[in-house]
N, C-alpha and C positions, 0 to 999 in steps of 0.2 A: 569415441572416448567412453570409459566405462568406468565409473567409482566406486570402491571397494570400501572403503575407510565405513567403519560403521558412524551415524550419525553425532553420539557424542565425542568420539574421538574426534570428529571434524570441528564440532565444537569448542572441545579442548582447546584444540591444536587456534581455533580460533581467536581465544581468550588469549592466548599464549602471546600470538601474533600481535595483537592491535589494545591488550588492555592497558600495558604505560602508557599508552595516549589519550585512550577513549574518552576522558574526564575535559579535555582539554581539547577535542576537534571541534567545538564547534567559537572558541574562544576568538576567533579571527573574525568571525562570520559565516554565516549558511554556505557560501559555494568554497570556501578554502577550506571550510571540514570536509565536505563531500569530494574537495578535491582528493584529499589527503587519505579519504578513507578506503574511495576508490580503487588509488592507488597501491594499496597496500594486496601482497599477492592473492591472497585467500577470497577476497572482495572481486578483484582483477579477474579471476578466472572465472565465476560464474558471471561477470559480467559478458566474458567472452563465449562462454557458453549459450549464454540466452542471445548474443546477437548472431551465434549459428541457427537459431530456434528451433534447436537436436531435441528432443526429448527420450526418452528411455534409457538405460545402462545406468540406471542412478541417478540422472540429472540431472533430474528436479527435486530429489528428497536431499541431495546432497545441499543444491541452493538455500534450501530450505536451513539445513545444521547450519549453513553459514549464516547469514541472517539472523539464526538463535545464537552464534555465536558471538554476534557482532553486539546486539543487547544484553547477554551477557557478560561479557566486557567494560561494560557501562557504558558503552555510547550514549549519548541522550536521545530518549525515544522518537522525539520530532526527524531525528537525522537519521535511525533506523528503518523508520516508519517511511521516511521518501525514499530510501535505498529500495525495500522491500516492492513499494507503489511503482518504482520505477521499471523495477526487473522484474516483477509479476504481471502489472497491469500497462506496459509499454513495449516492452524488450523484446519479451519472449514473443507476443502474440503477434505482433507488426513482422516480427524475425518467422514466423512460421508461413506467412504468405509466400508465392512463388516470385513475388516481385520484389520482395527484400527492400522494402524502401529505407530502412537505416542502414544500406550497406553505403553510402557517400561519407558518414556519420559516425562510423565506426571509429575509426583511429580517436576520435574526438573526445567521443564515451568515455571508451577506454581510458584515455589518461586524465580523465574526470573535467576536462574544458569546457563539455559541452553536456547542459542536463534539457532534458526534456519535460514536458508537462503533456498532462491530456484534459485537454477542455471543452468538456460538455455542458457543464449544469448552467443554467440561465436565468436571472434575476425573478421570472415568471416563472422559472421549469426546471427540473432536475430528473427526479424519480422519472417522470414522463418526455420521454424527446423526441418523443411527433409534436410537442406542443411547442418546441424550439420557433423562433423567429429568425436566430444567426441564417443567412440563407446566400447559399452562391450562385446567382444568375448568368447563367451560357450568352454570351454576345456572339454577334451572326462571327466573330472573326475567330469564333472557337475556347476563347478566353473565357473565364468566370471573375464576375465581383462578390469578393466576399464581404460581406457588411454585417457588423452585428457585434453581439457584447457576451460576452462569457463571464462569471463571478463563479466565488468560493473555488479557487483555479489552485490545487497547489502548488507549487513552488515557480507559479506565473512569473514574479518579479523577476526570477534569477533564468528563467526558463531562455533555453537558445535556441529549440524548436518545440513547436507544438502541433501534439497530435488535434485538431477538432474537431468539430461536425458539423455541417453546414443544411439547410433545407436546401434541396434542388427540384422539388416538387411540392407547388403551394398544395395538393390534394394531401389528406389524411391519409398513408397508406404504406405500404411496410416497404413500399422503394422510394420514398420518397425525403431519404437521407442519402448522404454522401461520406465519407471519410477524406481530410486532405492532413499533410505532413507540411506545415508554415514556417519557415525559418522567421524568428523574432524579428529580424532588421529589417525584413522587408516593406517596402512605402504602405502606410497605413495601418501597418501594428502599430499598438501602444499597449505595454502593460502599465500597469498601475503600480505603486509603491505598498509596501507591503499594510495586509490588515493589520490590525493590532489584537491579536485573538488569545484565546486564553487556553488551552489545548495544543498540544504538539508544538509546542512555541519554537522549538530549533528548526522548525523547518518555513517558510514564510507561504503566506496566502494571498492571492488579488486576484486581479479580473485581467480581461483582453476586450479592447477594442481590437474591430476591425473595421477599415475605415475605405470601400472602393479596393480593397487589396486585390492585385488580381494574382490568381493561381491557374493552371496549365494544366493541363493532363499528367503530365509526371510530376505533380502536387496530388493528385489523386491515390490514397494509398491502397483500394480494392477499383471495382466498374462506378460508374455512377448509378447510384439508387442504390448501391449493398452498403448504403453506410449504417443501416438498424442491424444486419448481419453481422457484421464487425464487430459491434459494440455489443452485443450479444459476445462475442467471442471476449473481448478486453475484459468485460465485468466475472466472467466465469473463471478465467484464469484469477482474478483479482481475490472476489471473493471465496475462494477458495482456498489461496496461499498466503493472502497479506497481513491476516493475522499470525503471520508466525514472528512477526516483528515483537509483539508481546512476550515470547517467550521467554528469552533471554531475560527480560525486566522483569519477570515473576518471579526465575527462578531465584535472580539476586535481593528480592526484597524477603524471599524464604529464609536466606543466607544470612541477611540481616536479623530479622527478626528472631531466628535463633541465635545468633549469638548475640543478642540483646536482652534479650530474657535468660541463656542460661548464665550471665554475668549479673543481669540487675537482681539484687535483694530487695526483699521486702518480707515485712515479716517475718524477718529469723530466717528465713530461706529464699533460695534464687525463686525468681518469678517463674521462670519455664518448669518449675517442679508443680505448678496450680494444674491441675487436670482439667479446668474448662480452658484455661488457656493454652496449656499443650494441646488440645482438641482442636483449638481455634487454627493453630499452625498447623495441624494435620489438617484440616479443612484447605488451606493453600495450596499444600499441596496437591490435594485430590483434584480442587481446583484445575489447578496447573497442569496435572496429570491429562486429566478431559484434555483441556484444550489443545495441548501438544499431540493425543492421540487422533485426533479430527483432522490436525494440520498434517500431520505424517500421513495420513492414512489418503487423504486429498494427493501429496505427492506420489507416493505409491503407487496412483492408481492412473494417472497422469501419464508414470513413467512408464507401467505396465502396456499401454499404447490400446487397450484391449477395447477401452468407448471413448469415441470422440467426443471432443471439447463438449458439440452442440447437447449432446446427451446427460452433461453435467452439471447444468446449470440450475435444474431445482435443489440436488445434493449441496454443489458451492450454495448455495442462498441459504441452505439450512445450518452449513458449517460457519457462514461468518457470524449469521444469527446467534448459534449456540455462543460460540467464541465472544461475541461481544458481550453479552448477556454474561459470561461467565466473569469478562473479564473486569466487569462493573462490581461485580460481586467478588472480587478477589482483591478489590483496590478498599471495597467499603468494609470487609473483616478484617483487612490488614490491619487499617486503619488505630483504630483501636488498643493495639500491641503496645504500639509506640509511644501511645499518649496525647499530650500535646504538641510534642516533636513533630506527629504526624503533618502537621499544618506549618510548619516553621520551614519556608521555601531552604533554608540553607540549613536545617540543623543535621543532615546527611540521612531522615527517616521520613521525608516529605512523600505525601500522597496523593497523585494528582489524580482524582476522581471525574474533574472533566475532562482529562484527555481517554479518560476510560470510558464517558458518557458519550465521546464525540464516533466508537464506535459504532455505536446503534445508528447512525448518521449516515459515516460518507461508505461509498461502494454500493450507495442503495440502502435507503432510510428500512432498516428493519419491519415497521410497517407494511410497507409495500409490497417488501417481499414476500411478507406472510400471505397477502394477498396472490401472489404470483403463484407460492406453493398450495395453498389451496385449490385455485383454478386448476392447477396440474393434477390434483386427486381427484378432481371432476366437479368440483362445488360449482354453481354458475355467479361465482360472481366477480365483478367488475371493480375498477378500482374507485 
């Protein structure tokens, strides 16, 4: 398959498709939005796209327009932002293995029945997962018990499988993880009921017990011990593309804010004629500009086939960084424009700053990273 459509066309055509609804999918609850959204063609197809896990011909810059077009639209960012988590940091990367473990799972995807989560971070651990506990122990009859507790899990509650990670090696040492694929129902899952969080709120957050669960070899989604590998591959795909979820919601709060200022008077004249304040919305822009150029240029190069994933992973670290970092600072000059509106959850000019904070966060707390890309320029230090 090969995509020609230039990216804002795709986007248009995006808006076009899903925006009478956008306001109003997630009004049911988190899985009858994402049923619904899923559903819808434009969504549908790079969903089927990432469970081929094709890359090249356009693939991934076009998944990429959709995605921007989908916030755009107005989705609510929480429901963007798990679309985006799901087919960046799920989909594709599981989809490019030789083993295809979400081919049983497919038809399910597809018609939005069945969503998936990936659960690594652990009540002691996150940035670091050699420091995990969750751990599958081999019994002489071949079988593994998985036992353990996963937290800060998105869309755990509603999750019908999940991706985890389990120790299969009590030593410290870079085979001493595993990758399995866990259907929720099975004996000894439990998720939790959702957090109460204040950040991407349409989408829900908990934990996983695992309780004696036992998993098999075809629960294994790589060999056992490549599970640090893997996750190395999830996190680069992730942070590299997930921030394009943002874009859409930037570009519509530019939308707003212009036509908010060149309507509101003050002083004898419309507000958008004050030159610090038209500055301020060229500032958004520019903003918005960076950030979309990093996430485009990430697909690009993706599609181009030219350096493998493993190769990209200090670049991705540096792109969500920049992204998040920008995206905090595009929520806090907004801000401002709109007044007091800004902070009134319904006045239709609301600014949520922690779910632009919670960036710096998840995919790998910002921090760390910076840590990881210095090590990579050769500094000797440690985290």
């Amino acid at each position: 398959m090969t995509v020609t459509a230039r990216p804002a066309d795709v986007t248009a055509a995006v808006v076009d498709e899903i925006g009478p609804d956008a306001a109003d999918l997630t009004a049911e609850g988190f899985r009858a939005g994402w049923r619904r959204l899923v559903r819808t063609p434009s969504v549908n197809a790079v969903m089927a796209d990432s469970l081929r896990g094709e890359t090249g011909n356009g693939l991934i810059e076009n998944a990429v327009s959709v995605i921007e077009g989908i916030g755009r639209a107005g989705v609510p960012a929480g429901l963007t932002y798990a679309v985006a988590s799901q087919i960046f940091g799920i989909q594709w990367p599981l989809s490019t293995l030789s083993k295809k473990p979400l081919a049983p799972y497919a038809d399910a995807i597809l018609d939005g029945s069945l969503i998936l989560c990936h659960a690594l971070t652990e009540e002691t651990g996150g940035s670091d997962p050699l420091s995990m506990r969750t751990a599958a122990i081999r019994s002489d009859s071949g079988e593994y018990r998985l036992d353990g507790r996963k937290a800060y899990v998105t869309a755990a509650p509603e999750a019908d499988v999940i991706l985890t990670f389990a120790r299969t090696d009590e030593a410290r040492h870079p085979f001493a993880l595993s990758s399995f694929l866990i259907p929720s129902d099975r004996a000894g899952v439990e998720r939790s009921t959702p957090f109460d969080k204040v950040a991407l709120t349409e989408v829900p957050m908990g934990a996983i017990d695992f309780d004696a669960v036992v998993a098999t070899d075809a629960d294994l989604v790589t060999t056992e011990g490549s599970g640090l590998a893997f996750l190395a591959s999830t996190t680069t795909w992730e942070r590299a593309l997930l921030m394009s979820y943002a874009l859409g919601g930037m570009a519509a709060t530019i939308d707003r804010a212009v036509t908010w200022l060149r309507d509101r008077e003050q002083f004898g004249r419309s507000l958008g004629a004050n030159p610090l304040v038209a500055a301020r919305v060229a500032d958004l822009a520019i903003i918005r500009h960076r950030v979309r150029t990093l996430v485009y240029d990430m697909a690009r190069r993706i599609d181009s086939q030219t350096t493998p994933m493993s190769a990209l992973s200090t670049d991705a670290a540096q792109v969500k960084i920049s992204c998040a970092q920008d995206l905090l600072q595009f929520e806090t000059s907004a801000a401002p424009l709109f007044g007091a509106r800004a902070v009134i959850a319904d006045s239709g000019y609301a600014i949520n700053t922690t779910s632009a904070l919670a960036a710096s966060i998840y995919a790998g707390t910002n921090d760390l990273l910076r840590v990881s890309i210095a090590r990579e320029l050769g500094l000797p230090v440690g985290n």
